[in-house]
C-alpha positions as CSV (number, residue, x, y, z in Angstrom):
1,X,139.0,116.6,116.0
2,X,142.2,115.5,114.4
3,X,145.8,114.4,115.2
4,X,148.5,115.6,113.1
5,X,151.7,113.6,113.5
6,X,154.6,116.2,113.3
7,X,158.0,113.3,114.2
8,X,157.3,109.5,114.6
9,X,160.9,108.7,115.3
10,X,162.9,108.1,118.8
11,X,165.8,110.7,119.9
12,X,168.2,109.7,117.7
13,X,166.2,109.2,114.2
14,X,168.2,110.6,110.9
15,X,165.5,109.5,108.6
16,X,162.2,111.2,110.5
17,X,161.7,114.0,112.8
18,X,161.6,112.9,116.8
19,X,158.2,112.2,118.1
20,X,155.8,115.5,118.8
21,X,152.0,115.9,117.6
22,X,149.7,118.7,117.1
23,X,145.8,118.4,118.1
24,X,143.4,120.2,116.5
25,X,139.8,121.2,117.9
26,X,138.1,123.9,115.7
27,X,141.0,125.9,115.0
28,X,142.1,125.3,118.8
29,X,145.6,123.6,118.8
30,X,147.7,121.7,121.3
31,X,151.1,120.9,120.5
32,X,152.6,117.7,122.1
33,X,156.3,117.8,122.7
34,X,158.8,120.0,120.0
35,X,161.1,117.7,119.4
36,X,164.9,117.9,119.1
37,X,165.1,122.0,117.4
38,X,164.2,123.8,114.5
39,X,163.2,121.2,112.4
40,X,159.5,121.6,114.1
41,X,159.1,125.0,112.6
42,X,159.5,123.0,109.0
43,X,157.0,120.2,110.1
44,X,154.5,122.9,111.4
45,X,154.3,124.5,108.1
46,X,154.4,121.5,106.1
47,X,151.2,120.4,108.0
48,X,149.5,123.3,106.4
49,X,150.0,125.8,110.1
50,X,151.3,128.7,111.6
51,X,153.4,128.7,114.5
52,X,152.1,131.7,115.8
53,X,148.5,130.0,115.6
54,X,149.9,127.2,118.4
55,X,148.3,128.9,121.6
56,X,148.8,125.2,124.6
57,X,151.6,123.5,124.8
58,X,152.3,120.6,126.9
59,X,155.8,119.1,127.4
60,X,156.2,115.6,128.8
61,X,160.1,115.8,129.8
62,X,163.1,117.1,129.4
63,X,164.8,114.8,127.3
64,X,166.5,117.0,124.3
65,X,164.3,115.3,121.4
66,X,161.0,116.6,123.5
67,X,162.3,119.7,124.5
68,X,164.4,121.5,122.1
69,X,161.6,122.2,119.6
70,X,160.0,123.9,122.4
71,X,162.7,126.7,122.8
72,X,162.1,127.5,119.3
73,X,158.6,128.0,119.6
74,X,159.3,130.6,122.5
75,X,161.5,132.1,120.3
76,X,158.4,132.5,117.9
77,X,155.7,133.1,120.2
78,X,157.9,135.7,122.0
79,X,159.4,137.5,119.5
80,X,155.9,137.9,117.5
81,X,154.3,139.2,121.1
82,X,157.2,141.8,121.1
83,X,156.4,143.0,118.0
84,X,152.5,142.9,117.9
85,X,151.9,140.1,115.8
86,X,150.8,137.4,117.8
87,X,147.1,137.1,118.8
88,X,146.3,136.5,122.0
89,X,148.1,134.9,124.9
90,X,150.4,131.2,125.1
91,X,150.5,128.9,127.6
92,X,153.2,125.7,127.9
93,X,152.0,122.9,130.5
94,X,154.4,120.7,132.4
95,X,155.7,119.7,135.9
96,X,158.2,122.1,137.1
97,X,161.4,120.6,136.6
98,X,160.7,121.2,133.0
99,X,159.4,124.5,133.4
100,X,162.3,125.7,135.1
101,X,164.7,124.6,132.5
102,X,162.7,126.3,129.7
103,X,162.5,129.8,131.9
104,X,166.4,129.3,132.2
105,X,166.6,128.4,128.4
106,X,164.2,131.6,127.6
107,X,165.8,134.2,129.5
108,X,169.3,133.3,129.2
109,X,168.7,133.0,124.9
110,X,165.8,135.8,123.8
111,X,166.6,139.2,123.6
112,X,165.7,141.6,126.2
113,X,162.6,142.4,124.8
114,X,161.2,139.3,124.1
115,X,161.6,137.5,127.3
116,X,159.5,140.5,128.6
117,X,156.6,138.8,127.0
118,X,157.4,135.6,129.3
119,X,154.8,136.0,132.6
120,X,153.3,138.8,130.5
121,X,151.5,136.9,127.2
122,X,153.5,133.8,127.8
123,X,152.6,131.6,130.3
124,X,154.1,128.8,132.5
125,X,151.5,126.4,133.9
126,X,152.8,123.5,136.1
127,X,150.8,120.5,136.0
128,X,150.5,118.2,139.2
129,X,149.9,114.4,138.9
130,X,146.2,113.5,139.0
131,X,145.1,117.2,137.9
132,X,142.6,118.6,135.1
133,X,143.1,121.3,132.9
134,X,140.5,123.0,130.3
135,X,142.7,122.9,126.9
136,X,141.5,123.3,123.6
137,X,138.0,122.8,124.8
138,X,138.3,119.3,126.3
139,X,139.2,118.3,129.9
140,X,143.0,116.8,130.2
141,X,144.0,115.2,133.0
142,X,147.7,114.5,133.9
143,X,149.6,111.9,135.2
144,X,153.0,111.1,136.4
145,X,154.4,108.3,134.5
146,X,157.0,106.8,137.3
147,X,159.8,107.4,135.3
148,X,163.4,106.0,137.0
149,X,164.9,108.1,133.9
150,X,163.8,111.7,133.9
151,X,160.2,113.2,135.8
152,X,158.0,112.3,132.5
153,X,153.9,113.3,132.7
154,X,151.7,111.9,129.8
155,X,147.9,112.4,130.1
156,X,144.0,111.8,129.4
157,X,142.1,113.4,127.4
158,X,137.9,113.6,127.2
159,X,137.1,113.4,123.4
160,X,133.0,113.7,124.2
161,X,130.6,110.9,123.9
162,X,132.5,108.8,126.6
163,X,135.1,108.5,124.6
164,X,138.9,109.3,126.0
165,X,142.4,109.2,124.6
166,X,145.5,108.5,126.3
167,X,149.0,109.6,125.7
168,X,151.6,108.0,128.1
169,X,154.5,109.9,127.1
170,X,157.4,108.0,125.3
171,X,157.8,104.5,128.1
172,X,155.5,102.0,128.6
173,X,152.5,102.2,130.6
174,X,153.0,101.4,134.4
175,X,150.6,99.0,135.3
176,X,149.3,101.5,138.3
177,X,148.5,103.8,136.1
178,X,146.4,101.5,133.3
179,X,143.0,102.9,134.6
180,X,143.9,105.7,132.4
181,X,143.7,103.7,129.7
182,X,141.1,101.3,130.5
183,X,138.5,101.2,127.3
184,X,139.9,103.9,125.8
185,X,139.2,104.8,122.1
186,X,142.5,105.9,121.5
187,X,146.1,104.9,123.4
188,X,149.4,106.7,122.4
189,X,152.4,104.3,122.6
190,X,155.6,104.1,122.2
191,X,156.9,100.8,120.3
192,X,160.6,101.2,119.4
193,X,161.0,98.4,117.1
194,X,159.5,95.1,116.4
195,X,159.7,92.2,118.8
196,X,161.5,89.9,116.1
197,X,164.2,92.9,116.5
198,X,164.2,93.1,119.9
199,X,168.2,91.6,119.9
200,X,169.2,94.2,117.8
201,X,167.7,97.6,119.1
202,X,167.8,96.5,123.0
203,X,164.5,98.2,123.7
204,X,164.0,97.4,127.1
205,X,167.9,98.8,128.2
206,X,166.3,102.0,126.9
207,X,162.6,101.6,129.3
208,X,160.9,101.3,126.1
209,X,158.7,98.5,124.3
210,X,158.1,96.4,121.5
211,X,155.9,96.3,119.0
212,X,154.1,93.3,120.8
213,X,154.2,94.7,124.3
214,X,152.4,98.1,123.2
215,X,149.9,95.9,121.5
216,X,149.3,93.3,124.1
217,X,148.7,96.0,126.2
218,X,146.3,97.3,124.5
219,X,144.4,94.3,123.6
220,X,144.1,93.9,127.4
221,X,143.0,97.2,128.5
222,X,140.2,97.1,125.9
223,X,141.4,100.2,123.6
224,X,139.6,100.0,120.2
225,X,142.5,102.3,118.6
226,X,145.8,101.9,119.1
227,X,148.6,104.8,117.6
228,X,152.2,103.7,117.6
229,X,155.1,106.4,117.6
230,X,158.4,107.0,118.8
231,X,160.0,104.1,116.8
232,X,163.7,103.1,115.0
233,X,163.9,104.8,111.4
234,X,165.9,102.1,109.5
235,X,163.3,100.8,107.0
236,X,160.6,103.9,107.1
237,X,159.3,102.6,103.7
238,X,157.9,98.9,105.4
239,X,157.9,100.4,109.2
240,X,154.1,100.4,109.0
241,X,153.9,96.9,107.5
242,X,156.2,95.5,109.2
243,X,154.7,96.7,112.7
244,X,150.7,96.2,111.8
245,X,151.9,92.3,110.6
246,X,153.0,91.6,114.3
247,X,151.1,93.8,116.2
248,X,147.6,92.5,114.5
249,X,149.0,89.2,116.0
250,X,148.2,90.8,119.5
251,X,146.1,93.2,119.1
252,X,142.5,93.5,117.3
253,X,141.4,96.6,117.4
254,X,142.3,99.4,114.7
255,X,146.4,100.0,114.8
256,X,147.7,103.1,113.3
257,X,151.5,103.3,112.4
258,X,151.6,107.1,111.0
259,X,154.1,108.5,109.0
260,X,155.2,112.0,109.9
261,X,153.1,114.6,108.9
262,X,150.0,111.8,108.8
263,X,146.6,113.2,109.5
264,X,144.6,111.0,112.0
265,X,140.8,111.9,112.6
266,X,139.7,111.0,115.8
């Protein structure tokens, strides 16, 4: 199984593409987020993919650098349902608010003919807090992140073995929610700049963390890998120096700062 990075950046990166992921499980694919438009058709197919071959989808929130990219891949997946060449059916998990807003977005922009497909190929699956799904083969449970900004879900996923991975969406991890994370083998967290920055990209007026929180963190819930996304974009070339430098400080267990496009095996 593999993680391909499609955006690293936050919502208003220049330099990268906004953070969203692909998961790969023998040709099974999950897509994590789309991003802020059509610049995740461009990152799909320089991965090495198809759009049309994305069948799950989950959505975390609303905010427009998750969401956007989304709408274009309904454009895709409907348009290629209305004409015959798209295999099989689609499904896009989230929690309703979301769902409603794409639905909206869907009808009110397709054609007539693709927004048929929607209900009818395409399918809208909301995801309650605490629930588990089947995707891709592995069983994914989801959880309500607290959010005071927007309703945000992240979730768990069972690798096999014992072995889980956690995404908590793009805030840090409430402390009720840390047994999802507890001995993980791989944790998903946001870290918007470094620490020693902290003064100049105000991370926490934003409900996001540093570099040292997201690694404290998971030196204390006992992850052995830790994968850091959703950052600044204002020195890309040393952002994955810079960040492992202070983060190995707090945390010892393998930390990933991926590049878009960056292929992670899990």
């Amino acid at each position: 199984m593999k993680l391909i990075m499609l955006g690293t950046g936050h919502a208003m990166v220049t330099e990268c593409y906004n953070t969203c992921f692909l998961m790969e499980d023998d040709g099974r694919l999950l897509l994590v987020d789309g991003g802020g438009g059509s610049g995740l058709l461009r990152q799909v197919s320089h991965a090495g993919y198809d759009c049309k071959d994305i069948h799950h989808i989950f959505v975390t929130h609303k905010h427009l650098d998750h969401l956007l990219g989304v709408v274009w891949m309904l454009r895709i997946i409907c348009q290629s349902m209305a004409r015959g060449t798209y295999e099989g059916e689609a499904y896009i998990y989230s929690h309703h608010e979301v769902l409603a807003l794409l639905r909206s977005m869907a009808v009110g922009l397709l054609d007539e003919k693709s927004a048929a497909c929607i209900d009818h190929g395409l399918h809208f699956v909301e995801v309650k807090d605490g629930e588990t799904l089947d995707i891709i083969g592995h069983p994914v449970t989801f959880f309500d992140i607290r959010s005071t900004k927007a309703k945000q879900f992240g979730f768990c996923m069972e690798l096999g073995s014992g072995k889980k991975l956690t995404c908590c969406g793009d805030e840090p991890l409430s402390a009720a929610l840390e047994h999802y994370a507890a001995g993980c083998e791989w944790l998903l967290h946001e870290a918007f700049c470094l620490h020693a920055e902290a003064d100049v990209y105000k991370p926490y007026a934003k409900h996001h963390s540093t570099v040292m929180d997201a690694c404290q963190l998971a030196e204390r819930l006992g992850a052995r890998n830790l994968l850091l996304y959703h950052t600044e974009d204002r020195n890309l070339l040393r952002r994955r120096e810079l960040y492992v430098n202070e983060g190995s400080q707090y945390f010892h267990g393998t930390l990933f700062v991926p590049d878009d496009l960056d292929v992670i095996q899990l």
